[in-house]
mmCIF file as Biopython writes it, N, C-alpha, C and O atoms, coordinates in Angstrom:
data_model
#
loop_
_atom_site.group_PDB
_atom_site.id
_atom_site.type_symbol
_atom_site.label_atom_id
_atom_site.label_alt_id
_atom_site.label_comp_id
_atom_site.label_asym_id
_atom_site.label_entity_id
_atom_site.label_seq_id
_atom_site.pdbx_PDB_ins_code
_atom_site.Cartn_x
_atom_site.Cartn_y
_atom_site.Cartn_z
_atom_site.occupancy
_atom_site.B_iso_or_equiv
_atom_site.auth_seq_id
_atom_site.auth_asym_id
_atom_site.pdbx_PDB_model_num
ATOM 1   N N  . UNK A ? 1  ? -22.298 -4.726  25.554  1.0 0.0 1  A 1 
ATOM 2   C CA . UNK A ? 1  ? -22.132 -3.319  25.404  1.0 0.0 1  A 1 
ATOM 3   C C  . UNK A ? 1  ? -23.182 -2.743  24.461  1.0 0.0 1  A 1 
ATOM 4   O O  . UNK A ? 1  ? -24.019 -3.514  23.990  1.0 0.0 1  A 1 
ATOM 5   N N  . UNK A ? 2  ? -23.208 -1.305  24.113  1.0 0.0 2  A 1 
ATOM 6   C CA . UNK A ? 2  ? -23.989 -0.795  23.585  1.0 0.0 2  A 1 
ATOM 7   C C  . UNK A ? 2  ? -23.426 -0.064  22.329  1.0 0.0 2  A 1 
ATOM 8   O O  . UNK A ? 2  ? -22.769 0.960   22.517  1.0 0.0 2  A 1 
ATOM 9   N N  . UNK A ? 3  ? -23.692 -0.639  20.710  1.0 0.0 3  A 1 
ATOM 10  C CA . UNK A ? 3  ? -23.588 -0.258  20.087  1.0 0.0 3  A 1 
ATOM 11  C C  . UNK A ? 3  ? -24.071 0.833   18.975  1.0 0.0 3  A 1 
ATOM 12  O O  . UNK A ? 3  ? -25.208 0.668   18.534  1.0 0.0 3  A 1 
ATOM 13  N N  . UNK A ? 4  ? -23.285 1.966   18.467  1.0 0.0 4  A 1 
ATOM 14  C CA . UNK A ? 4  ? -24.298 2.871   17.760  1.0 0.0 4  A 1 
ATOM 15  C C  . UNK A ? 4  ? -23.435 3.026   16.534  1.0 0.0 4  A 1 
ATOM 16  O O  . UNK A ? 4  ? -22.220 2.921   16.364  1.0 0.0 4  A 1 
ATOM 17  N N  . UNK A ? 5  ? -24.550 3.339   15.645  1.0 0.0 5  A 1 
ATOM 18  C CA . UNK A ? 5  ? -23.982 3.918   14.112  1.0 0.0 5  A 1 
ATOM 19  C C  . UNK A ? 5  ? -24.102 4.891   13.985  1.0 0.0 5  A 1 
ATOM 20  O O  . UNK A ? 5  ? -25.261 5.236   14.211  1.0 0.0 5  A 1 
ATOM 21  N N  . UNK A ? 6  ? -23.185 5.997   13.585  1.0 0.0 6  A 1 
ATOM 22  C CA . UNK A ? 6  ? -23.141 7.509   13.842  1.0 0.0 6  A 1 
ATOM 23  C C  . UNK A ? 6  ? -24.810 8.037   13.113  1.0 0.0 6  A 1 
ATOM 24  O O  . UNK A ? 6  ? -25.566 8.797   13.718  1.0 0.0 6  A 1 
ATOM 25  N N  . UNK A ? 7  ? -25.062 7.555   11.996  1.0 0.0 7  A 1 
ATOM 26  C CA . UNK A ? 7  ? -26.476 7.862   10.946  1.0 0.0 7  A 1 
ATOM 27  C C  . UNK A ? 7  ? -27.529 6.573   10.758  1.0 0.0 7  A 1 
ATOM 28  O O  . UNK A ? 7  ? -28.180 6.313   9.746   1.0 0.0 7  A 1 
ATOM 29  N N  . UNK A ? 8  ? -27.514 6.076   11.618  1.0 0.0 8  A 1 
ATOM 30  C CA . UNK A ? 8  ? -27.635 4.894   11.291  1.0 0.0 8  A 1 
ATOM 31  C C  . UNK A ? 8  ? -27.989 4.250   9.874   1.0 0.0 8  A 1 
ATOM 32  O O  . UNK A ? 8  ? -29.035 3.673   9.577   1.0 0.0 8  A 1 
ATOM 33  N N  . UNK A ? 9  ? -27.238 4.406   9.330   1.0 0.0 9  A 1 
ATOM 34  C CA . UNK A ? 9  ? -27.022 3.522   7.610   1.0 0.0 9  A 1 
ATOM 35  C C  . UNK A ? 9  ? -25.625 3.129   7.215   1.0 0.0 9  A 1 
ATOM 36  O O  . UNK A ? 9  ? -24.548 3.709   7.355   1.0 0.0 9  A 1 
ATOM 37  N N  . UNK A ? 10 ? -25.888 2.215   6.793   1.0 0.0 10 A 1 
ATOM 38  C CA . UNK A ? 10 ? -24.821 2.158   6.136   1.0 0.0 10 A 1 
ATOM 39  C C  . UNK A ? 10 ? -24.672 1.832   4.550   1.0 0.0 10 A 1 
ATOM 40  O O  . UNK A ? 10 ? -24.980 0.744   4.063   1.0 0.0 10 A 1 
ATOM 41  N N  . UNK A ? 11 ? -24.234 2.763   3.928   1.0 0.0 11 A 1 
ATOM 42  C CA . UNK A ? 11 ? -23.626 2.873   2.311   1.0 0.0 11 A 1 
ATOM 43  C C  . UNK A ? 11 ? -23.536 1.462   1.211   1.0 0.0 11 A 1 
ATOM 44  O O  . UNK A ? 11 ? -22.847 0.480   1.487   1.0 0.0 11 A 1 
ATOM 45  N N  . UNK A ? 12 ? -23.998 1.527   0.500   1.0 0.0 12 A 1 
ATOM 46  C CA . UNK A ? 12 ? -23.529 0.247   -0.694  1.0 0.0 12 A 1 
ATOM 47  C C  . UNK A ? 12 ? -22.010 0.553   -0.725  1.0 0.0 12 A 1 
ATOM 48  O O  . UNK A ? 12 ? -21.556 1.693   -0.823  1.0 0.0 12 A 1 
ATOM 49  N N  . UNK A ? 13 ? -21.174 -0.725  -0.618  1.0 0.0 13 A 1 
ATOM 50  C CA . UNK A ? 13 ? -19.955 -0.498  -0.690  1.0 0.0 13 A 1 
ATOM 51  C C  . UNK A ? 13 ? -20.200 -1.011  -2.554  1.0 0.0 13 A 1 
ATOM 52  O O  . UNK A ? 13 ? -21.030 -1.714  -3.130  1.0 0.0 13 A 1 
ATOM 53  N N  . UNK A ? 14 ? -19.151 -0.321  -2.939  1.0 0.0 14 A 1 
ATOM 54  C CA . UNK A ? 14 ? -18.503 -0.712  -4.093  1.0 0.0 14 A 1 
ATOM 55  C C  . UNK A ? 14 ? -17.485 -2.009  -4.136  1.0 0.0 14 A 1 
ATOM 56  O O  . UNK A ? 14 ? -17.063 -2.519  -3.098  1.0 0.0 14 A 1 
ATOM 57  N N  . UNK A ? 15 ? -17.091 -2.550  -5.628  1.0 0.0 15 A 1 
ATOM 58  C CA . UNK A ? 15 ? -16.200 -3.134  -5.689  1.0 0.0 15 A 1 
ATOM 59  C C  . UNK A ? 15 ? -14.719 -2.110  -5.465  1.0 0.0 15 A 1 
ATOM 60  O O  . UNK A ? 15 ? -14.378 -1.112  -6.100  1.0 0.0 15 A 1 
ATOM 61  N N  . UNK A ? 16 ? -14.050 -2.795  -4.328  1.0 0.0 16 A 1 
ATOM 62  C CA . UNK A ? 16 ? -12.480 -2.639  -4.108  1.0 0.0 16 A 1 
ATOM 63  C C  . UNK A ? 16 ? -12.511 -2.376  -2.915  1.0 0.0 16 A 1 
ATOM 64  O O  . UNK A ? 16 ? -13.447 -2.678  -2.175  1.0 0.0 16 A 1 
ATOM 65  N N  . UNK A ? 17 ? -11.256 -1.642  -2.496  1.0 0.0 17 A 1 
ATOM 66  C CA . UNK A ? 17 ? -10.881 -1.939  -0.642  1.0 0.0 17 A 1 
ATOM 67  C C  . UNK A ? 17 ? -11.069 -0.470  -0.096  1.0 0.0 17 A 1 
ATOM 68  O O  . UNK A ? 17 ? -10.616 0.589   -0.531  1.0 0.0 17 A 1 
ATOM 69  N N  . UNK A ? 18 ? -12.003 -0.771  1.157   1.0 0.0 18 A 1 
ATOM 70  C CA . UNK A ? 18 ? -12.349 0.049   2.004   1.0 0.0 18 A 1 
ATOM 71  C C  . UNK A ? 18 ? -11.897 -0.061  3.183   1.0 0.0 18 A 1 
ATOM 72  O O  . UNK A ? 18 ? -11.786 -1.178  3.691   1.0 0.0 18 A 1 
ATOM 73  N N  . UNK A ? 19 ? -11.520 1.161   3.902   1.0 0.0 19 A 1 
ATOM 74  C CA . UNK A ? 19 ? -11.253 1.524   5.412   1.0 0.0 19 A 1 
ATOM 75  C C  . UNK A ? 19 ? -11.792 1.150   5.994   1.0 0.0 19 A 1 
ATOM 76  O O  . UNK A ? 19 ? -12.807 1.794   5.728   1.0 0.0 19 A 1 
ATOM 77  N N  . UNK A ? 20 ? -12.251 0.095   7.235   1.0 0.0 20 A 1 
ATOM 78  C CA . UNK A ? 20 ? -13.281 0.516   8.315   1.0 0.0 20 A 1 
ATOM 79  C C  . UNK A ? 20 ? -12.856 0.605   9.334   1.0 0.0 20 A 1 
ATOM 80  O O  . UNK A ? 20 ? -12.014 -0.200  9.733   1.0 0.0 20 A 1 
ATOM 81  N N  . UNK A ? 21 ? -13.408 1.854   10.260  1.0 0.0 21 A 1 
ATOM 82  C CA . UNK A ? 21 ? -12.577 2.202   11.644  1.0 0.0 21 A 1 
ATOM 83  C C  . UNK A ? 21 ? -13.554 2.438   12.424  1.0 0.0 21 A 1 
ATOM 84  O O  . UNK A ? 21 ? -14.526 3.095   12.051  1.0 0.0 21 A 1 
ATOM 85  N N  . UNK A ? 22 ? -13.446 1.968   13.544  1.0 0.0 22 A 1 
ATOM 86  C CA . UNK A ? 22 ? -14.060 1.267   14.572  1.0 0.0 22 A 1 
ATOM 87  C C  . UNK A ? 22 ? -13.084 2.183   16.190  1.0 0.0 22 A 1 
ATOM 88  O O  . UNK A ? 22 ? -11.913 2.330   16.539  1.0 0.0 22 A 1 
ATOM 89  N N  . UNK A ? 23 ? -14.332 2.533   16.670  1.0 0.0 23 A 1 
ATOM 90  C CA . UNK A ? 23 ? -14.250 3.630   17.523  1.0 0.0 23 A 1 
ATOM 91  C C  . UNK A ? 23 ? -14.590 3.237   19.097  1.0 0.0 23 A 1 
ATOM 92  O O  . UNK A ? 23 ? -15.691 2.686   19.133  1.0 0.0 23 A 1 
ATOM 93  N N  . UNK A ? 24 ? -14.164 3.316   20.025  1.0 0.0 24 A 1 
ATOM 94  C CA . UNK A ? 24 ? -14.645 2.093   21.415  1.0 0.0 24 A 1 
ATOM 95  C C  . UNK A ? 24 ? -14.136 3.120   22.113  1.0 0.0 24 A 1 
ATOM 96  O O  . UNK A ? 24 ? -13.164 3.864   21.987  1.0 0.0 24 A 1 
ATOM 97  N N  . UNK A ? 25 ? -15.341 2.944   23.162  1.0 0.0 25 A 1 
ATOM 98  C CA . UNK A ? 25 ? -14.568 4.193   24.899  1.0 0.0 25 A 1 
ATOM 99  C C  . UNK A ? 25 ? -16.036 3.435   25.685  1.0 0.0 25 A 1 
ATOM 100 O O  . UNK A ? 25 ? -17.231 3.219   25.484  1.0 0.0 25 A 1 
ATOM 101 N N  . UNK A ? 26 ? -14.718 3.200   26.903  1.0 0.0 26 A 1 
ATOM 102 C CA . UNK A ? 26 ? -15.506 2.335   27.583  1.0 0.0 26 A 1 
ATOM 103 C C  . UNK A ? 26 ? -16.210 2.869   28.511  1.0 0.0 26 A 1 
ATOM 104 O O  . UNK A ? 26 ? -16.801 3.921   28.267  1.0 0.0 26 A 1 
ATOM 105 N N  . UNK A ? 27 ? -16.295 2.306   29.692  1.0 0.0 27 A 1 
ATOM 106 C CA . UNK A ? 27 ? -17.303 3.596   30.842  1.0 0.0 27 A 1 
ATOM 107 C C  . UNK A ? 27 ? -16.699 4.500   31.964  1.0 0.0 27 A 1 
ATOM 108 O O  . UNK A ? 27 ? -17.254 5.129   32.865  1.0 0.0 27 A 1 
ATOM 109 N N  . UNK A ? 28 ? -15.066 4.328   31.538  1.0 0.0 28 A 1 
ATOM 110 C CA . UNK A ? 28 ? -14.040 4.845   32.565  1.0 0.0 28 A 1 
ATOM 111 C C  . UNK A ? 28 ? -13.859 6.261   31.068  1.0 0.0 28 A 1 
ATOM 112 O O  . UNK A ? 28 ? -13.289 7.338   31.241  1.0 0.0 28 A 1 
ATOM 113 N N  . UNK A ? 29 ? -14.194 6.031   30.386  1.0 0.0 29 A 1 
ATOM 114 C CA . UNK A ? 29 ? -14.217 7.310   29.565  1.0 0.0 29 A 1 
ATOM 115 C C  . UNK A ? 29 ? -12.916 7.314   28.134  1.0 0.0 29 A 1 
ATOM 116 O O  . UNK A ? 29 ? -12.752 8.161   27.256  1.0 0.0 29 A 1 
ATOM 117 N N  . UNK A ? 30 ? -12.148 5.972   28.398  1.0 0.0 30 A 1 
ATOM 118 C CA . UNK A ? 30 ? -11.037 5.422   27.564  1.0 0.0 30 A 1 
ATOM 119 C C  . UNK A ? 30 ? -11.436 5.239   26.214  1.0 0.0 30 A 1 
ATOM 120 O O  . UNK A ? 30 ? -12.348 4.457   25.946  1.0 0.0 30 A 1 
ATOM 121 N N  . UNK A ? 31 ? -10.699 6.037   25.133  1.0 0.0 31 A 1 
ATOM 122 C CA . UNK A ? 31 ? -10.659 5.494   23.897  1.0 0.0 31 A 1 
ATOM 123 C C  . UNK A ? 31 ? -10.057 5.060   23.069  1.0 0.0 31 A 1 
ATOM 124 O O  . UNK A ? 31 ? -9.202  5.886   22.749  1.0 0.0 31 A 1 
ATOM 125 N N  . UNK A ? 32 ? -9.981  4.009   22.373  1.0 0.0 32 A 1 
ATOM 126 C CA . UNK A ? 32 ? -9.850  2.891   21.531  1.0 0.0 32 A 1 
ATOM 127 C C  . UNK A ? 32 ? -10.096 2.989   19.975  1.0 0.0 32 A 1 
ATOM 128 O O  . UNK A ? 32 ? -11.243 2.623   19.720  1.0 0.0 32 A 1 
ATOM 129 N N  . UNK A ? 33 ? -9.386  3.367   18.853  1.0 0.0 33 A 1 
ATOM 130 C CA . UNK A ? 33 ? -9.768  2.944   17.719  1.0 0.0 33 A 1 
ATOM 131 C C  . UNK A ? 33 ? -8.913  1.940   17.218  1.0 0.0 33 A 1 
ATOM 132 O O  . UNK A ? 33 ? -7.826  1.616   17.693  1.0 0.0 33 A 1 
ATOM 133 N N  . UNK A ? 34 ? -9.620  1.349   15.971  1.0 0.0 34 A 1 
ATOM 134 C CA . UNK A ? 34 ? -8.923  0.522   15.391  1.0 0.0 34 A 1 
ATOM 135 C C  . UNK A ? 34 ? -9.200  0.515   13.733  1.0 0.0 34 A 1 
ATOM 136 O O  . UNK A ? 34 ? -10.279 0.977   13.363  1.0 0.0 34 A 1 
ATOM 137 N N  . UNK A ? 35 ? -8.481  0.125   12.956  1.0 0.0 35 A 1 
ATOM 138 C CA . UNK A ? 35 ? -9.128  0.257   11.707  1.0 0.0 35 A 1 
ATOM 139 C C  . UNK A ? 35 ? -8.547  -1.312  10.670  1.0 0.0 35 A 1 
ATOM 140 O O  . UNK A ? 35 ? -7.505  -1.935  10.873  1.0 0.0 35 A 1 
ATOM 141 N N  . UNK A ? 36 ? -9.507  -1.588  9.685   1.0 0.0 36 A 1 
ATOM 142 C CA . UNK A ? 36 ? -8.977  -2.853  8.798   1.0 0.0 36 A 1 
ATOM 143 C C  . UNK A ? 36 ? -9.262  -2.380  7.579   1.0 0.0 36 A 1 
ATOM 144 O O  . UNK A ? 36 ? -10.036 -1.433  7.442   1.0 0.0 36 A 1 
ATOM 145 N N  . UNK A ? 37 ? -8.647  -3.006  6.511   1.0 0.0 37 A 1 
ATOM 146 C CA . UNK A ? 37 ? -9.173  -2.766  5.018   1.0 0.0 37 A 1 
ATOM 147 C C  . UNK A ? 37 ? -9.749  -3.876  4.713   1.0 0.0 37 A 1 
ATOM 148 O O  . UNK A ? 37 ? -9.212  -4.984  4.719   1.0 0.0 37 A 1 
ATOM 149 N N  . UNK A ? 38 ? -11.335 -3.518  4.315   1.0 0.0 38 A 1 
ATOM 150 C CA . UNK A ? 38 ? -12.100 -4.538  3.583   1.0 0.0 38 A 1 
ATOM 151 C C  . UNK A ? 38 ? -12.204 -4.268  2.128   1.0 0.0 38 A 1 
ATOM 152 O O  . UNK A ? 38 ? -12.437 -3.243  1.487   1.0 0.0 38 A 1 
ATOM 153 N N  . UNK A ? 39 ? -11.911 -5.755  1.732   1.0 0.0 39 A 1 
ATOM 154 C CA . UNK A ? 39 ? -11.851 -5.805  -0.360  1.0 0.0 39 A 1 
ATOM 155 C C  . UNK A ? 39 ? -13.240 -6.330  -0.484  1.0 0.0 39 A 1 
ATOM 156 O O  . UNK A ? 39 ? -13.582 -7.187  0.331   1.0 0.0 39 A 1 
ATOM 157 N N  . UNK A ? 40 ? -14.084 -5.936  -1.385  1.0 0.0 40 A 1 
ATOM 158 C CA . UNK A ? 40 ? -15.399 -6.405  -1.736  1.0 0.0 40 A 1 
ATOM 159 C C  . UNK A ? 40 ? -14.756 -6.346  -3.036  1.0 0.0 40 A 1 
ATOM 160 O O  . UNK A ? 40 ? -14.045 -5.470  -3.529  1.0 0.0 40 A 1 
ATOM 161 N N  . UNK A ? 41 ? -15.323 -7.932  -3.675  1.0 0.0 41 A 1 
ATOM 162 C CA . UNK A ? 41 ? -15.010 -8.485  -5.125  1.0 0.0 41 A 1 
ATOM 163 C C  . UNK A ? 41 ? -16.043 -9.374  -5.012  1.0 0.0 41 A 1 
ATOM 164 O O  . UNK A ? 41 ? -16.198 -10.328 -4.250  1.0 0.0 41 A 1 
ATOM 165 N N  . UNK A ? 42 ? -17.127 -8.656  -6.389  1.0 0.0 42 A 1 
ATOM 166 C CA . UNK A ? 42 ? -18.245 -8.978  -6.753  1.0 0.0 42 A 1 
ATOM 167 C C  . UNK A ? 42 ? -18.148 -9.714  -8.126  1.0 0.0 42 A 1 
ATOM 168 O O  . UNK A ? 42 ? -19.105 -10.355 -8.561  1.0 0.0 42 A 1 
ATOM 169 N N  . UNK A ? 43 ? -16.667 -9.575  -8.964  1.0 0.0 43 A 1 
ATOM 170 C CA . UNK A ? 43 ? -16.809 -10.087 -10.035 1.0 0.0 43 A 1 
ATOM 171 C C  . UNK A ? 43 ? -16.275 -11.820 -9.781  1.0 0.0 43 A 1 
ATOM 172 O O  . UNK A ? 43 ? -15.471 -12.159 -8.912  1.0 0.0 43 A 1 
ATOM 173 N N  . UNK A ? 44 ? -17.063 -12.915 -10.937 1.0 0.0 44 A 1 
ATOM 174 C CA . UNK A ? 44 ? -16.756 -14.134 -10.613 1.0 0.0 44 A 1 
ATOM 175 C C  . UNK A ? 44 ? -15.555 -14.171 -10.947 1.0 0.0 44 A 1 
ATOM 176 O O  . UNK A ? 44 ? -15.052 -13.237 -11.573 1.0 0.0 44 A 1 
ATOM 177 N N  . UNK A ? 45 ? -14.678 -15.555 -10.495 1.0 0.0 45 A 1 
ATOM 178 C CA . UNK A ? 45 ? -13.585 -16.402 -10.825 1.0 0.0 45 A 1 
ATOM 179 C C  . UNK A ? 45 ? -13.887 -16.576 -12.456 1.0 0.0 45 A 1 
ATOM 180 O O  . UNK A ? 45 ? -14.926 -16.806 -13.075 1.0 0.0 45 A 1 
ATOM 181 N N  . UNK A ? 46 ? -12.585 -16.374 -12.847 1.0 0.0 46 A 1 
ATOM 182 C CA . UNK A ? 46 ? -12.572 -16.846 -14.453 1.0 0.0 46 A 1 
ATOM 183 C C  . UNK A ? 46 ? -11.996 -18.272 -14.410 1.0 0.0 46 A 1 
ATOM 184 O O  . UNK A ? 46 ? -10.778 -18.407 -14.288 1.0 0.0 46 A 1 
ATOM 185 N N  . UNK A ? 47 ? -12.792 -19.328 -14.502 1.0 0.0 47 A 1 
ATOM 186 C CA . UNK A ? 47 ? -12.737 -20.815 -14.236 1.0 0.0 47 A 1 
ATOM 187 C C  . UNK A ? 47 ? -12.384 -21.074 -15.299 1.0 0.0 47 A 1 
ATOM 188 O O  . UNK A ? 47 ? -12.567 -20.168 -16.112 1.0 0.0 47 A 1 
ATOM 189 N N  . UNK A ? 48 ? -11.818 -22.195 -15.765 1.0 0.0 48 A 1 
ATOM 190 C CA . UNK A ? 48 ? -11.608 -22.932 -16.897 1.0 0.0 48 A 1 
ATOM 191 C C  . UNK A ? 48 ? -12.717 -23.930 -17.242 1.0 0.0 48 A 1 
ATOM 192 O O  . UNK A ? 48 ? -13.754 -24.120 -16.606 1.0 0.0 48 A 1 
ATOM 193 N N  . UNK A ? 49 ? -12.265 -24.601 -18.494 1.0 0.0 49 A 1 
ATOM 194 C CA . UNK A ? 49 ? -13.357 -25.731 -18.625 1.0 0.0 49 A 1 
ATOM 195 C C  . UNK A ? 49 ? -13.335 -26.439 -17.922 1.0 0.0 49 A 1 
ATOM 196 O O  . UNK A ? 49 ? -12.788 -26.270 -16.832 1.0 0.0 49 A 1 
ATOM 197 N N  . UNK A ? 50 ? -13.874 -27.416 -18.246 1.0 0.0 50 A 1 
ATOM 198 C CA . UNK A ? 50 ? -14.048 -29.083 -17.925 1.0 0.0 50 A 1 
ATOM 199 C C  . UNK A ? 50 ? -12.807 -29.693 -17.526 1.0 0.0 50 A 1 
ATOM 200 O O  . UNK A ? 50 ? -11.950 -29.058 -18.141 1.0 0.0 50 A 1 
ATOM 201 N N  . UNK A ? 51 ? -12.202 -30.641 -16.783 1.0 0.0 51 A 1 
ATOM 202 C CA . UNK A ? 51 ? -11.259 -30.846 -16.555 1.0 0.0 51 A 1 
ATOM 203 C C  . UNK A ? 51 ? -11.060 -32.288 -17.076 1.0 0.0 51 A 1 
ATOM 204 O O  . UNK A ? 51 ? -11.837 -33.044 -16.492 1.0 0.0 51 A 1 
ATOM 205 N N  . UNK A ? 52 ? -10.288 -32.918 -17.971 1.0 0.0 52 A 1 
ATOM 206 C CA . UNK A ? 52 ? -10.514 -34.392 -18.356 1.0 0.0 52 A 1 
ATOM 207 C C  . UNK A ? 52 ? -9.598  -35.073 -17.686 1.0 0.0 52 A 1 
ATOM 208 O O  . UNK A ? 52 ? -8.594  -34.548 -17.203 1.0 0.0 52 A 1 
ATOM 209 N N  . UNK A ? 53 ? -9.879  -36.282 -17.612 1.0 0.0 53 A 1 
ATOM 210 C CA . UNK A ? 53 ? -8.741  -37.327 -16.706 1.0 0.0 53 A 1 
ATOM 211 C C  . UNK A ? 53 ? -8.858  -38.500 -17.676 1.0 0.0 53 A 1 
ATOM 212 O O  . UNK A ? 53 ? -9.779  -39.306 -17.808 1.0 0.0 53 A 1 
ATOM 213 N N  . UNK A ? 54 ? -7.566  -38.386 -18.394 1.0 0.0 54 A 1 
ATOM 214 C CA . UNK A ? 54 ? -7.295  -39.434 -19.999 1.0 0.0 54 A 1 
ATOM 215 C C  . UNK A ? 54 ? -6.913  -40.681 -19.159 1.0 0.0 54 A 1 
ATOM 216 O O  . UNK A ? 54 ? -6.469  -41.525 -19.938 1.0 0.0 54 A 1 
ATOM 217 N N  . UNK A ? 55 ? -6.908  -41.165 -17.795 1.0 0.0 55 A 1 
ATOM 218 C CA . UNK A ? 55 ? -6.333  -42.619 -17.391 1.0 0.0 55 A 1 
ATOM 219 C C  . UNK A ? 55 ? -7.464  -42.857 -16.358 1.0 0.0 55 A 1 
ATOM 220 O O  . UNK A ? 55 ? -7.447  -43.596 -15.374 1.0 0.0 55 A 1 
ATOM 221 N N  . UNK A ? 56 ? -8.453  -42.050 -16.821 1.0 0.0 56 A 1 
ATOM 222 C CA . UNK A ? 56 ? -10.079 -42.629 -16.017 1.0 0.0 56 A 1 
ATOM 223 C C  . UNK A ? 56 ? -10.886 -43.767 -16.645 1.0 0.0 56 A 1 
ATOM 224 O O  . UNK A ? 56 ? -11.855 -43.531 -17.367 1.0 0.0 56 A 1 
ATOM 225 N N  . UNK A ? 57 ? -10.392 -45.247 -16.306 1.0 0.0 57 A 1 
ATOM 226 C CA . UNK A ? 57 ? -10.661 -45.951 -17.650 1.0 0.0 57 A 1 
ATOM 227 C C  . UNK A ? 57 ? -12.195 -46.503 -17.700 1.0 0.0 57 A 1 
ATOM 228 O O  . UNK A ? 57 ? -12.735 -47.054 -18.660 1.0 0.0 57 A 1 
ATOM 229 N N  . UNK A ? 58 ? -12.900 -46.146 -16.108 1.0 0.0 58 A 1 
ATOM 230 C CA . UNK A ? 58 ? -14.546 -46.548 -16.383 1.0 0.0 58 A 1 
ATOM 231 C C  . UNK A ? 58 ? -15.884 -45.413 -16.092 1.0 0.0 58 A 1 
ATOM 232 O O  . UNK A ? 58 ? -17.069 -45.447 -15.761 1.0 0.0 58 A 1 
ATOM 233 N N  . UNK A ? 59 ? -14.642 -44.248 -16.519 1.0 0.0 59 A 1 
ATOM 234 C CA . UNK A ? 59 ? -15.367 -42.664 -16.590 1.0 0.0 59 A 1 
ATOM 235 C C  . UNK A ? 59 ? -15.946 -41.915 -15.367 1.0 0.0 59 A 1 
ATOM 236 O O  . UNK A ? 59 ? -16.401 -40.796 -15.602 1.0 0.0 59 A 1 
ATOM 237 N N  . UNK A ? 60 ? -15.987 -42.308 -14.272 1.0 0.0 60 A 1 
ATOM 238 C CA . UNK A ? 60 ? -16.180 -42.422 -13.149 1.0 0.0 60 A 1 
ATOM 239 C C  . UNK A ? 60 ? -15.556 -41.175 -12.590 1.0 0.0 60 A 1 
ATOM 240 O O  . UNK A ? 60 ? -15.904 -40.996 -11.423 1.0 0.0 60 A 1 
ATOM 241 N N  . UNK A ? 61 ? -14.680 -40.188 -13.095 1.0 0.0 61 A 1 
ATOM 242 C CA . UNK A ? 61 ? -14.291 -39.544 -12.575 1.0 0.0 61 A 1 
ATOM 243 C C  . UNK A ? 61 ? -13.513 -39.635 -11.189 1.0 0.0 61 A 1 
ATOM 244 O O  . UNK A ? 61 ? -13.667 -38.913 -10.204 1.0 0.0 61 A 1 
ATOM 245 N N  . UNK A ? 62 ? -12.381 -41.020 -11.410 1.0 0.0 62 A 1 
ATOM 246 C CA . UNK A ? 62 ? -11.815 -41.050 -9.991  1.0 0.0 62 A 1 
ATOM 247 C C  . UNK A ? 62 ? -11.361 -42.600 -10.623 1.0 0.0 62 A 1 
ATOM 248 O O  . UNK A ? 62 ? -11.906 -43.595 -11.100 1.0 0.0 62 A 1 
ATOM 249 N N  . UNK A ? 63 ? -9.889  -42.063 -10.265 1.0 0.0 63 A 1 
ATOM 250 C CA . UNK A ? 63 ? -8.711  -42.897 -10.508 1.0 0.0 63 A 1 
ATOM 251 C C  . UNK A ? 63 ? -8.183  -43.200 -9.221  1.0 0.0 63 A 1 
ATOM 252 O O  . UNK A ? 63 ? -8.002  -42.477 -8.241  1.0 0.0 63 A 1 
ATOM 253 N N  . UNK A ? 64 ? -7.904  -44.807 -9.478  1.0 0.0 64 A 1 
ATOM 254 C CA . UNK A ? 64 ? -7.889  -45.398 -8.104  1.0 0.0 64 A 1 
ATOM 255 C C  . UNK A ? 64 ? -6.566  -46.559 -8.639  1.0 0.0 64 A 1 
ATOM 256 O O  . UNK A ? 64 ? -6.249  -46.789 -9.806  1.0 0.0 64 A 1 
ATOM 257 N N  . UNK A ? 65 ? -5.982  -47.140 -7.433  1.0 0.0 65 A 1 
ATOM 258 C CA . UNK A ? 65 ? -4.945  -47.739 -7.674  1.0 0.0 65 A 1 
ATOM 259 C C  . UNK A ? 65 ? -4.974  -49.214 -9.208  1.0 0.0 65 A 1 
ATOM 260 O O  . UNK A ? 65 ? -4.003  -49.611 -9.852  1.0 0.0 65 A 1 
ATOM 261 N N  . UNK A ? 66 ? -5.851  -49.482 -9.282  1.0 0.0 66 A 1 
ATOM 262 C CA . UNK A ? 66 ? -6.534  -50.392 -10.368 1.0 0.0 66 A 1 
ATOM 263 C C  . UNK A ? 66 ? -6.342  -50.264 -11.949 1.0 0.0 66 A 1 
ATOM 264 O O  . UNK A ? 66 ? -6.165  -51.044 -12.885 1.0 0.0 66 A 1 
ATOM 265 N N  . UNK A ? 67 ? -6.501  -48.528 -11.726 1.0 0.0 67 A 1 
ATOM 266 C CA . UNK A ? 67 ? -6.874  -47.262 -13.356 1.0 0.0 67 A 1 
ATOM 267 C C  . UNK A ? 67 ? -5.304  -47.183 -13.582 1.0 0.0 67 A 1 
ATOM 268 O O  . UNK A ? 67 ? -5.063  -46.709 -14.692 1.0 0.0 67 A 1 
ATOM 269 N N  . UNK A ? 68 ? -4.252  -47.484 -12.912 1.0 0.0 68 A 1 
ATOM 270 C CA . UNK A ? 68 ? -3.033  -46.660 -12.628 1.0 0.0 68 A 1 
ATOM 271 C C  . UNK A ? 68 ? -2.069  -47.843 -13.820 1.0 0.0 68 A 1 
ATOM 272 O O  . UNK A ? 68 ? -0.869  -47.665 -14.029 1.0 0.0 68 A 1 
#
């Protein structure tokens, strides 16, 4: 099919949730919308530290039936 953008541009979205609606008519002259909310989240995960494993007994990072 043949797609168009009303201006053709499209906007810097911001962080948070946006509308997008989506407009379709086919060649019998039928129309179709539909719409979704898109979340744009630009800020990172607040991760924790390092994670330690106190029964890792050859540091290896990986406890196996042996370490147990």
């Amino acid at each position: 099919g043949t797609w168009t953008l009303a201006d053709n541009t499209l906007p810097a979205l911001t962080d948070g949730p946006h509308t997008i609606t989506v407009t379709a008519t086919d060649p019998a002259g039928n129309v179709g919308t539909d719409s979704a909310v898109l979340t744009i989240d630009t800020i990172p995960a607040n991760l924790l530290g390092a994670i330690t494993v106190p029964d890792d007994l050859n540091g290896d990072g990986i406890i196996n039936a042996s370490e147990l």
